[in-house]
DRENKOLKE-175006 format. One record per atom (N, C-alpha, C): x negated, y, z negated; residue number from 1; atom name. Coordinates in Angstrom, 2 decimals. Atoms other than C-alpha are relative to their C-alpha. Layout:
N
X;Y;Z;NUM;CA
...
//
This chain:
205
0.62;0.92;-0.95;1;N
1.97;82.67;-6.78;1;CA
-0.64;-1.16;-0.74;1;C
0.59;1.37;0.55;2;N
1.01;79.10;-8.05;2;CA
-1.23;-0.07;0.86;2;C
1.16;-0.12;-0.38;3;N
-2.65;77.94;-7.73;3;CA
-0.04;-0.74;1.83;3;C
-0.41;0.87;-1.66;4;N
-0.92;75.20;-4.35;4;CA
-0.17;1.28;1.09;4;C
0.08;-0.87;-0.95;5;N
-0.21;78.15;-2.77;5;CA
-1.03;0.87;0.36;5;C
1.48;-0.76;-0.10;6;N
-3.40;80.03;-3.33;6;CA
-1.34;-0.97;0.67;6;C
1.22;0.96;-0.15;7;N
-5.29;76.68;-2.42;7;CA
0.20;0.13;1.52;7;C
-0.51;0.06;-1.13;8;N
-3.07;76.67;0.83;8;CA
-0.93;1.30;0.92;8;C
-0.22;-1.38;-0.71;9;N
-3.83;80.30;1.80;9;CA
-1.46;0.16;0.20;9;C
0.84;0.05;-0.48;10;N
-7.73;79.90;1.44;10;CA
-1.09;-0.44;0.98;10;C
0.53;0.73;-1.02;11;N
-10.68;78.77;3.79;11;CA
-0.70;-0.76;-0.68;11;C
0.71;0.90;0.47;12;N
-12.62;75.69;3.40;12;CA
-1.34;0.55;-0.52;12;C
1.13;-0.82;0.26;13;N
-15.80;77.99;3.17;13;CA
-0.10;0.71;-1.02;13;C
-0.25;-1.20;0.78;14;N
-16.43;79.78;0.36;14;CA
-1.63;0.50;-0.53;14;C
1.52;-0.12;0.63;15;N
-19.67;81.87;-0.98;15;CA
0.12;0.88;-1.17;15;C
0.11;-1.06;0.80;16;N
-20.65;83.47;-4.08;16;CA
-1.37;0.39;0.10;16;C
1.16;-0.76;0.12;17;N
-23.27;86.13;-3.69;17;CA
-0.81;0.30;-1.42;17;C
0.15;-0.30;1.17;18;N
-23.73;86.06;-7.12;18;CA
0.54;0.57;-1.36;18;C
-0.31;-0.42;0.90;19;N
-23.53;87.25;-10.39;19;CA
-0.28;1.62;-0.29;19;C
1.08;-0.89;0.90;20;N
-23.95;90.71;-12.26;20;CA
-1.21;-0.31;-0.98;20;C
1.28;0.39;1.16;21;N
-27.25;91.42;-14.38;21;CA
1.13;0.66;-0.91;21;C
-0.61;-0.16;1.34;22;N
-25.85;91.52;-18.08;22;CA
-0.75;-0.70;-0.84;22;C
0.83;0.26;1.50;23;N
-27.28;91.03;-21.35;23;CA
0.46;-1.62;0.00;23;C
0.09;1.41;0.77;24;N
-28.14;87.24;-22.48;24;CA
1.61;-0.33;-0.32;24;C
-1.36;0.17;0.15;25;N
-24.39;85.69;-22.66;25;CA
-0.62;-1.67;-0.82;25;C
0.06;1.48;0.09;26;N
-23.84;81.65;-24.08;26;CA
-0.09;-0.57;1.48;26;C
0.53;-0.19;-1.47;27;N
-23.11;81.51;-20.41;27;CA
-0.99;-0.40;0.81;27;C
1.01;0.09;-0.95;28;N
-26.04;82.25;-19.32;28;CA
-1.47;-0.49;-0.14;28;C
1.19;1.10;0.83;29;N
-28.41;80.63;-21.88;29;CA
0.10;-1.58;0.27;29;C
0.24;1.91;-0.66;30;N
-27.17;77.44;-20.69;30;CA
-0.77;-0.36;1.26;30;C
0.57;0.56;-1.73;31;N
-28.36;77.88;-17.41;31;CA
1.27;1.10;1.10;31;C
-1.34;0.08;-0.82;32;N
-25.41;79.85;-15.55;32;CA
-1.20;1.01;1.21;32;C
0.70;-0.40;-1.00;33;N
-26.19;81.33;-11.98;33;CA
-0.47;1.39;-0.17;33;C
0.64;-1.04;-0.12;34;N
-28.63;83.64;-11.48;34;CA
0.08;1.25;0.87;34;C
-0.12;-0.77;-0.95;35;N
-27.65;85.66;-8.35;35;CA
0.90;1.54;-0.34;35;C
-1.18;-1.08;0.22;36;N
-25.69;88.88;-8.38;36;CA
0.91;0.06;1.20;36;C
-1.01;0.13;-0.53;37;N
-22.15;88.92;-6.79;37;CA
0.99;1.31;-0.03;37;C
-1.03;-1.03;-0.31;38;N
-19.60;91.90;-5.87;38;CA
1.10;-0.54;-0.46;38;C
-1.12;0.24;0.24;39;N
-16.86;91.59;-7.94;39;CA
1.07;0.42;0.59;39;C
-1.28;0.12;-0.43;40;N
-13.55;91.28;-6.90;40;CA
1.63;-0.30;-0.69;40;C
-1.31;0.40;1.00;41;N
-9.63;91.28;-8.64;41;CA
0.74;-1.47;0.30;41;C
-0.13;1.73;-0.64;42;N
-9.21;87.25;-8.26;42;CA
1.94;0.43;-0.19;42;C
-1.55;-0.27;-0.05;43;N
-5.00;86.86;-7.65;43;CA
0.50;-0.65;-1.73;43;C
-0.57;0.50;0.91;44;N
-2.91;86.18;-10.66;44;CA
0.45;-1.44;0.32;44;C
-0.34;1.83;0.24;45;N
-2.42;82.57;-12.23;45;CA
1.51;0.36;-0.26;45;C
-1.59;-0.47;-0.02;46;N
1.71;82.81;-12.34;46;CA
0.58;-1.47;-0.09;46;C
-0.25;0.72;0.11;47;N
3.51;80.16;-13.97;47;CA
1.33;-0.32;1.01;47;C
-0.81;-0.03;-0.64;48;N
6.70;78.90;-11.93;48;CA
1.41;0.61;-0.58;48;C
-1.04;-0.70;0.82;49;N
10.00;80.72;-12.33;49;CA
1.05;-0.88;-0.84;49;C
-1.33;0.65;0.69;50;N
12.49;79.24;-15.01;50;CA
-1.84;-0.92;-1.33;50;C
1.03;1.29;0.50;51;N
8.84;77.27;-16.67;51;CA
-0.81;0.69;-1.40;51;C
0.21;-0.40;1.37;52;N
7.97;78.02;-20.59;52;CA
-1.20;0.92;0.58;52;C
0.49;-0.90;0.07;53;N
5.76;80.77;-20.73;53;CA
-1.55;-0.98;-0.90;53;C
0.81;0.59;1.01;54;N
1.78;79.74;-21.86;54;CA
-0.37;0.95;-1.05;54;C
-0.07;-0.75;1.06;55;N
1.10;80.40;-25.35;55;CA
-1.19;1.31;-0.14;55;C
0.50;-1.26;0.21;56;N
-0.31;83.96;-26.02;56;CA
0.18;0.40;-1.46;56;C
1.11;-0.24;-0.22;57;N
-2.20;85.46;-27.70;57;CA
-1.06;-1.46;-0.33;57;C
0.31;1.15;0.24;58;N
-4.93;82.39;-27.27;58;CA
-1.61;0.73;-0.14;58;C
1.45;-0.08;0.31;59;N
-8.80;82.26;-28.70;59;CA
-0.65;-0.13;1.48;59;C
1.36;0.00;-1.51;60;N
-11.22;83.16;-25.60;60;CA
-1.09;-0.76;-0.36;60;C
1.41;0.94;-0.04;61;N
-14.32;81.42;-27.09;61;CA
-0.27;-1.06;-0.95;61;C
0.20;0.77;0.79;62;N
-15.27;78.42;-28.10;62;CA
-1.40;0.16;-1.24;62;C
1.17;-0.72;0.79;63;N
-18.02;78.35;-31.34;63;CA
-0.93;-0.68;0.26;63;C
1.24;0.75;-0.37;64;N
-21.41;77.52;-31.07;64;CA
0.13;-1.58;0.14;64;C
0.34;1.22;-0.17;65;N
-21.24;73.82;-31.95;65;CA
1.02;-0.78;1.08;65;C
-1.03;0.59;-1.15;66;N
-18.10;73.29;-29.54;66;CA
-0.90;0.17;1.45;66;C
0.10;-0.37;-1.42;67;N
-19.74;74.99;-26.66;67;CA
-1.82;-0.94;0.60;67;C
1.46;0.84;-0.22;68;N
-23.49;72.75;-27.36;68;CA
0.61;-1.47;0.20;68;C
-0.65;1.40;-0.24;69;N
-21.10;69.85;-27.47;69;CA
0.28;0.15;1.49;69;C
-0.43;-0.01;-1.12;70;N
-19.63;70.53;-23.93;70;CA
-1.24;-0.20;1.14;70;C
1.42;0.03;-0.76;71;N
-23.23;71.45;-22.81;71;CA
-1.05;-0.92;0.31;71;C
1.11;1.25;-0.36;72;N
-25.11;68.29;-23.52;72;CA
0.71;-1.16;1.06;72;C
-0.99;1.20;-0.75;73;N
-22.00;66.26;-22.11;73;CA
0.05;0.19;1.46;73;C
-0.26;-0.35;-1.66;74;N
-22.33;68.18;-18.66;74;CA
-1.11;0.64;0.75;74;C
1.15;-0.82;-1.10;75;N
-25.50;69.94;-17.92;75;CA
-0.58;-0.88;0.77;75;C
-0.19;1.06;-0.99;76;N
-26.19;66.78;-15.88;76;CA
0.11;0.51;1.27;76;C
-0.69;-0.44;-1.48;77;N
-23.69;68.06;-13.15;77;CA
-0.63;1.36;0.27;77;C
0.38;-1.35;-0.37;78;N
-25.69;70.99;-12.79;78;CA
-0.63;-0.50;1.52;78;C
1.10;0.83;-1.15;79;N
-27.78;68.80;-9.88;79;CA
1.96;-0.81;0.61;79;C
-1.30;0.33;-0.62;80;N
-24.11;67.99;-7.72;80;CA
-0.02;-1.32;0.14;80;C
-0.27;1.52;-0.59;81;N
-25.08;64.87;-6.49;81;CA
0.08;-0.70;-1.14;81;C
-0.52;0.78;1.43;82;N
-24.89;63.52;-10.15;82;CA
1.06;0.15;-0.36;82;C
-1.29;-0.38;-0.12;83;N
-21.66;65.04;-10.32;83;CA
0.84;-1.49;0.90;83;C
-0.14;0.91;-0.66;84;N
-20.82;62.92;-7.48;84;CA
-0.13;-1.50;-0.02;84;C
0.45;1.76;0.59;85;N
-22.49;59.37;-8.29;85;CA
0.83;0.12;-1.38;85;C
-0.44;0.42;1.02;86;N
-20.71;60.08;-11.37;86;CA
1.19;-0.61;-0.04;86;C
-1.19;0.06;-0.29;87;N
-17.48;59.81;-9.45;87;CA
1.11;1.22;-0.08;87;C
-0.30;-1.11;-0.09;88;N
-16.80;63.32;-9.03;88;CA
0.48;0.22;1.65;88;C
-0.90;-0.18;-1.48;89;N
-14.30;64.02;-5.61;89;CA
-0.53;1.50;0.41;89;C
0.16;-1.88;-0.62;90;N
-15.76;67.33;-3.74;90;CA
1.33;-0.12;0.98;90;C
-0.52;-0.56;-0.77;91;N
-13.78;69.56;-2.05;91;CA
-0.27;1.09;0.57;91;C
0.62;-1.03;-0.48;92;N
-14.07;71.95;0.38;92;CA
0.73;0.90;0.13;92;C
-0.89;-1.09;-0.03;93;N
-11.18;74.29;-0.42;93;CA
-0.68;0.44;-1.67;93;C
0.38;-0.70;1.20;94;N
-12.21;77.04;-2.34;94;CA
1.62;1.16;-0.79;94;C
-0.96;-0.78;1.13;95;N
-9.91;78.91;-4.73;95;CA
-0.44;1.23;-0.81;95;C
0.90;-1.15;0.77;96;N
-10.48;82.59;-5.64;96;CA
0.16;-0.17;-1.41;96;C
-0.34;0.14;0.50;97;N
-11.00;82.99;-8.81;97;CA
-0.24;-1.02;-1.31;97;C
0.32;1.45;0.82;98;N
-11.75;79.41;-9.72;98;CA
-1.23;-1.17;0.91;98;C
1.09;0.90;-1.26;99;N
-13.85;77.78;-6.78;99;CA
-0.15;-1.49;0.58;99;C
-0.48;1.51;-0.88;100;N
-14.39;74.52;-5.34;100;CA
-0.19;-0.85;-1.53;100;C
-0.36;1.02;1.11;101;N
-12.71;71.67;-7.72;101;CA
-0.33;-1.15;0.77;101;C
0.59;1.74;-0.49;102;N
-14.78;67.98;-7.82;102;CA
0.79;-0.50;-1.09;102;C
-1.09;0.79;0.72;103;N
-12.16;66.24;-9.75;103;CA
0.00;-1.61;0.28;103;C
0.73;1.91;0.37;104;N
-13.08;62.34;-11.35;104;CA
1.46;-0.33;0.08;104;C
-1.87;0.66;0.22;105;N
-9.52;60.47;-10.61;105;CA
0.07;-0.72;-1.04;105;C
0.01;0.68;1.34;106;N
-10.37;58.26;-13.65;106;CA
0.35;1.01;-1.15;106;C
-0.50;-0.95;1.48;107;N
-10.51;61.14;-15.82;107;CA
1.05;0.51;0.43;107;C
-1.30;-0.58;0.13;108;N
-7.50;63.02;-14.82;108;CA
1.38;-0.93;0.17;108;C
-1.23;0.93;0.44;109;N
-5.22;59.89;-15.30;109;CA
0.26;-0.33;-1.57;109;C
-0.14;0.63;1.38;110;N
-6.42;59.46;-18.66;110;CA
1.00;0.74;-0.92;110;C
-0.97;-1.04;0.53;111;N
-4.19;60.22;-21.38;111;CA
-0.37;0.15;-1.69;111;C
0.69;-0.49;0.85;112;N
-6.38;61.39;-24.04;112;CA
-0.76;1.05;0.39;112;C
1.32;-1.09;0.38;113;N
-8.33;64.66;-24.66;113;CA
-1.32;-0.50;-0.16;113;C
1.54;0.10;0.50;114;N
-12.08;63.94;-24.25;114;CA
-0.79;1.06;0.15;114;C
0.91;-0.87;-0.65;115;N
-14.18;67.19;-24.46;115;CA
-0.96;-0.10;0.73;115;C
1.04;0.71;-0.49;116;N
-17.33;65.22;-23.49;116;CA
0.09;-0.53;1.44;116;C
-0.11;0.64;-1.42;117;N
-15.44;63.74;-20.48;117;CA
0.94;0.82;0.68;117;C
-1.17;-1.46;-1.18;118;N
-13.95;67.05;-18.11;118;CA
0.39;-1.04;0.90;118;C
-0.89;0.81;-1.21;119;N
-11.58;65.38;-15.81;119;CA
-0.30;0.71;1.69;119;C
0.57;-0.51;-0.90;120;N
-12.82;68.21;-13.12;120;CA
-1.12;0.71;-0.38;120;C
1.04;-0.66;-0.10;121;N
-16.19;70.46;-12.68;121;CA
0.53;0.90;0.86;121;C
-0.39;-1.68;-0.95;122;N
-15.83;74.18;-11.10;122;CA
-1.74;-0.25;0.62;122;C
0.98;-0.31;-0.34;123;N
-18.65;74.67;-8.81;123;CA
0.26;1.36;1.27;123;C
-0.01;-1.20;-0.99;124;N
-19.36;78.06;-6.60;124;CA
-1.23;-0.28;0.39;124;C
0.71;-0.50;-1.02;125;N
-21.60;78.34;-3.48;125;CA
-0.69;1.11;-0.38;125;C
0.44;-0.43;0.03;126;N
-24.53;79.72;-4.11;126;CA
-0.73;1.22;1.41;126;C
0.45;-0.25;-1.73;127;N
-25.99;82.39;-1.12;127;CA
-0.84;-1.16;0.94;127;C
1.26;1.18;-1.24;128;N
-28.19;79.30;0.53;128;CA
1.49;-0.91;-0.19;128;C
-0.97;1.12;0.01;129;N
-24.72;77.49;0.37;129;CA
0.09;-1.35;-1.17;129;C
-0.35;1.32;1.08;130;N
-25.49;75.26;-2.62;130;CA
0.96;0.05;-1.06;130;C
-1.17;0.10;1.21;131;N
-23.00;74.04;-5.22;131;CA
-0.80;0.61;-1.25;131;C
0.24;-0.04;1.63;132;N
-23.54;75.65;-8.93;132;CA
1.21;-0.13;-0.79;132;C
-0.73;0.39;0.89;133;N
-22.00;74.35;-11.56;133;CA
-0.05;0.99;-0.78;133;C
-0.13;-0.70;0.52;134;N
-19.94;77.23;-13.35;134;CA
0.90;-0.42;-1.12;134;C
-1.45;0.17;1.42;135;N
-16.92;75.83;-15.70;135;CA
0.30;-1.73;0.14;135;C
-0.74;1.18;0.62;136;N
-15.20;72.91;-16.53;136;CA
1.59;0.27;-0.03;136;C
-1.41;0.21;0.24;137;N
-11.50;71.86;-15.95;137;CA
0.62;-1.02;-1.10;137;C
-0.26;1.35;0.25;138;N
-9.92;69.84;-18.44;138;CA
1.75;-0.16;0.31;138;C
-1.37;0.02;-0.81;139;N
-6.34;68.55;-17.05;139;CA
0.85;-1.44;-1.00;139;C
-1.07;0.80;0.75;140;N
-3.25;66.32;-18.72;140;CA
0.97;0.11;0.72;140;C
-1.34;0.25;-0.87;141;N
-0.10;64.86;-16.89;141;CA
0.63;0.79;-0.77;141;C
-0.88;-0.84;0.35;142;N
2.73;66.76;-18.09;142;CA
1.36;-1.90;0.01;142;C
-0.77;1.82;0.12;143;N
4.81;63.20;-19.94;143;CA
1.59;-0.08;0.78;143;C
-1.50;-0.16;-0.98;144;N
8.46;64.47;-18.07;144;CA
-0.49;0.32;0.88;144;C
0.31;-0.42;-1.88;145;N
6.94;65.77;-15.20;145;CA
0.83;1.11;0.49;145;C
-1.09;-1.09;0.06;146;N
9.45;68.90;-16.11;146;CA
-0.49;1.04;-0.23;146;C
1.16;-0.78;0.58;147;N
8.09;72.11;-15.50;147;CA
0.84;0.89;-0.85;147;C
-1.35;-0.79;1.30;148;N
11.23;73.78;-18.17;148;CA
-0.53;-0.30;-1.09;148;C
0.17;0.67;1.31;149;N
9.66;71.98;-21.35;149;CA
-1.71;-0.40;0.10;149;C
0.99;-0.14;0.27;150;N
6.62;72.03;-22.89;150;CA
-0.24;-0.61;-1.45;150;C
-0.08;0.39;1.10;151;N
7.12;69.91;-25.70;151;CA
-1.33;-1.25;-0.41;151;C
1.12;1.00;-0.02;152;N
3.81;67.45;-25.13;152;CA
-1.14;0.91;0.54;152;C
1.34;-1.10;-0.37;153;N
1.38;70.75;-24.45;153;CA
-1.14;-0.69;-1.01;153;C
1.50;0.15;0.46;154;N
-2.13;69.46;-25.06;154;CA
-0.64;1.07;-0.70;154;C
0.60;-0.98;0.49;155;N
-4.97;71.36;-26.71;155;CA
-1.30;-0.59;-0.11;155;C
1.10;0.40;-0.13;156;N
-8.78;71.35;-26.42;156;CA
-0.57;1.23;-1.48;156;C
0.29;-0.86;0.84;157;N
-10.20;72.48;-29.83;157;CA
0.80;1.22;-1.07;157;C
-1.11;-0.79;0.54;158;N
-7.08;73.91;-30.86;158;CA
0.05;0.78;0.74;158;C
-0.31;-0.95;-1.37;159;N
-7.14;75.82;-27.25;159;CA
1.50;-0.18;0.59;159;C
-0.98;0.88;-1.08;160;N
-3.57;75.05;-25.96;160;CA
-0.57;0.17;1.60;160;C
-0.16;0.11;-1.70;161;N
-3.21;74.20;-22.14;161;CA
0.66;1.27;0.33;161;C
-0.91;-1.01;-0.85;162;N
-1.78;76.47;-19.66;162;CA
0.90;-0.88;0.78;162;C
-0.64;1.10;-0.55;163;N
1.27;74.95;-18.04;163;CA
0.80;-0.10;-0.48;163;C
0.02;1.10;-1.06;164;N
3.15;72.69;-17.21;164;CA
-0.23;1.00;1.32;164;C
-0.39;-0.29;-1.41;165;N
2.79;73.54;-13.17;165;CA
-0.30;-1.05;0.45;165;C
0.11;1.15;-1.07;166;N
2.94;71.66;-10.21;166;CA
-1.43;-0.70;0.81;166;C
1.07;0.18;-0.26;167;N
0.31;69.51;-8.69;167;CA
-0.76;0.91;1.23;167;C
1.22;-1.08;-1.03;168;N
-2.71;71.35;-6.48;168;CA
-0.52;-1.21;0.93;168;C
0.53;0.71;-1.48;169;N
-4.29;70.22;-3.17;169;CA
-1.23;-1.10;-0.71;169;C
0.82;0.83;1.07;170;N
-6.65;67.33;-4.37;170;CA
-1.15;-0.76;1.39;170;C
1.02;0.20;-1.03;171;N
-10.09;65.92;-2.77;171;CA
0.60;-1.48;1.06;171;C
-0.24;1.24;-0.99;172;N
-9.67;63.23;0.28;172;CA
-0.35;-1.71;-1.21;172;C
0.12;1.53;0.57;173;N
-9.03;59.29;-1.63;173;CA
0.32;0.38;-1.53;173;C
-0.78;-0.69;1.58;174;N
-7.86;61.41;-5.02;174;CA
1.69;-0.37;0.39;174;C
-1.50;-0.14;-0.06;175;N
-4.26;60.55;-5.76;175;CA
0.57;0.74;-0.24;175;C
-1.36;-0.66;0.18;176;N
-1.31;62.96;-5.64;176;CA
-0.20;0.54;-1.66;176;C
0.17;-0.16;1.11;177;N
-1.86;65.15;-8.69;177;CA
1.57;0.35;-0.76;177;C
-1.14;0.14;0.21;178;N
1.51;65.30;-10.55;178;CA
0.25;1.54;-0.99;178;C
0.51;-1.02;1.02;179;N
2.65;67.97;-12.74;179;CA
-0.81;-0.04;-1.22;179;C
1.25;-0.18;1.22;180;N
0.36;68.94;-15.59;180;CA
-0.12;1.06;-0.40;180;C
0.13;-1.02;0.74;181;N
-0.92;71.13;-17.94;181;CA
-1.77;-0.31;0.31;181;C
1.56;-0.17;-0.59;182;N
-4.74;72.42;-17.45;182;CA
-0.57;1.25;-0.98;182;C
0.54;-0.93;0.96;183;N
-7.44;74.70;-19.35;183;CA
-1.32;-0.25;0.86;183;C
1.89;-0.30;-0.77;184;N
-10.69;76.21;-17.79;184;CA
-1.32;0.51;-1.21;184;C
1.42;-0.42;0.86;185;N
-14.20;76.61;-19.79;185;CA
-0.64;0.29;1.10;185;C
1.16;-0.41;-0.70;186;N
-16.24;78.65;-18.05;186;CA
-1.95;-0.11;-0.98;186;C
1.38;0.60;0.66;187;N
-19.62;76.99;-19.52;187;CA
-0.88;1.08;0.14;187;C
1.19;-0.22;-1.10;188;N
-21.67;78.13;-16.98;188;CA
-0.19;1.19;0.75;188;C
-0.62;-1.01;-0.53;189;N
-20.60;81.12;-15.72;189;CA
0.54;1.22;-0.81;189;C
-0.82;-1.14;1.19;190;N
-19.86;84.55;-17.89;190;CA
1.10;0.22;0.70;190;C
-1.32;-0.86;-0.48;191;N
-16.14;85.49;-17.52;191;CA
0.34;1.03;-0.39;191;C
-0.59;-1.17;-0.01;192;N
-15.33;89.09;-17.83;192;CA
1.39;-0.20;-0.75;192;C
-0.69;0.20;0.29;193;N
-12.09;88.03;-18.70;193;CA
0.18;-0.97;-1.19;193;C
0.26;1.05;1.28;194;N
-13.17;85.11;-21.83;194;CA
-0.03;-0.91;0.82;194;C
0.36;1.29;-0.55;195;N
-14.65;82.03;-21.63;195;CA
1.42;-1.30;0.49;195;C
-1.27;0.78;-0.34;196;N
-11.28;80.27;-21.64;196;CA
1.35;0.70;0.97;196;C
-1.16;-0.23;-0.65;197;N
-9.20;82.64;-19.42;197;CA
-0.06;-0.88;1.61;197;C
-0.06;0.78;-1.56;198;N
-7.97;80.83;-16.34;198;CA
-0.80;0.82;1.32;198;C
0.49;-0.34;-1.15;199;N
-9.26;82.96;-13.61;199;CA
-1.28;0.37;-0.18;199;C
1.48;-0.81;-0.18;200;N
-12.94;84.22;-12.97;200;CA
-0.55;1.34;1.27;200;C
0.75;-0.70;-1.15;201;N
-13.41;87.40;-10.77;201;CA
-0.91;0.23;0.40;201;C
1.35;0.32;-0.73;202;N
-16.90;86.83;-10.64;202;CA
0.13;-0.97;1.50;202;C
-0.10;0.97;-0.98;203;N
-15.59;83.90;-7.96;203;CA
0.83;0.71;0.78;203;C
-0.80;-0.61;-0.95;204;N
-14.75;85.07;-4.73;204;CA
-0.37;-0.73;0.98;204;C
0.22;0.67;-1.11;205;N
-14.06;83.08;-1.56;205;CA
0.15;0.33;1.60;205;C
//
């Protein structure tokens, strides 16, 4: 199942009840949400059939000075509406798993790697309904637009991308996202699964 179809299949609503209590994480020294949440098995990320396979086995965490770099560049968007004035697109489709994507159309045209500048922000619904800022997307066109070849795969930190796939549902006045290659940091948010795996079953919608 591609993430389109998973975006398709959810409701505009989404809440997270929270987090588990767990020992001091990077996570959660930055700031990540405080609540506790009922986990759940988020659906598999599934590349398309016939479409290179992403590279395995890949580093789950970034090291200290990568992950204080990411942190000064974004704890900002922890407060949404700065997110927003920054030129951050909300949406109100949530995505298990991964949660509601505010995606900057400036940044996800660019065609350079900036760690400092995420092209999207992950945020999950807190129980009073507010946005928290849990991860970071960073996203790259895919230069053929072919999802068979993978010969221009990006890399954040020496992280490769996941990808190529096809574009995902995108916020109202966002253009048409094309194919691409994509990579999630969960900053903000401990993942059970590593800071860099694509899905988060802490997020449930």
């Amino acid at each position: 199942m591609t993430i389109s179809q998973l975006v398709r299949g959810v409701a505009a609503a989404a809440t997270v009840a929270g987090l588990l209590s767990t020992a001091a994480t990077p996570a959660e020294a930055a700031g990540a949400v405080p609540e506790k949440a009922t986990l759940r098995e988020a659906p598999r990320h599934e590349p398309p059939t016939g479409a290179p396979a992403s590279p395995r086995p890949r580093p789950q965490h970034l090291t200290d000075a990568q992950r204080k770099l990411l942190i000064d560049a974004t704890h900002r968007f922890r407060d949404v509406r700065k997110a927003i004035k920054a030129g951050y697109l909300p949406t109100e489709d949530c995505v298990p798993g991964m949660g509601l994507h505010y995606a900057n159309p400036a940044r996800t045209s660019a065609t350079r790697i900036d760690p400092a500048k995420p092209p999207i922000l992950l945020y999950a619904l807190d129980k009073h309904g507010k946005p928290q800022l849990t991860g970071l997307e960073y996203f790259h066109p895919d230069a053929d637009g072919d999802l068979h070849t993978d010969r221009d795969r990006p890399n954040l930190f020496g992280h490769p991308f996941d990808g190529p796939m096809e574009g995902h549902h995108v916020p109202p006045g966002a253009p048409p996202m094309p194919v691409h290659y994509d990579l999630h940091v969960w900053l903000y948010l401990q993942n059970p699964n590593g800071e860099l795996a694509t899905l988060n079953p802490k997020i449930t919608c």
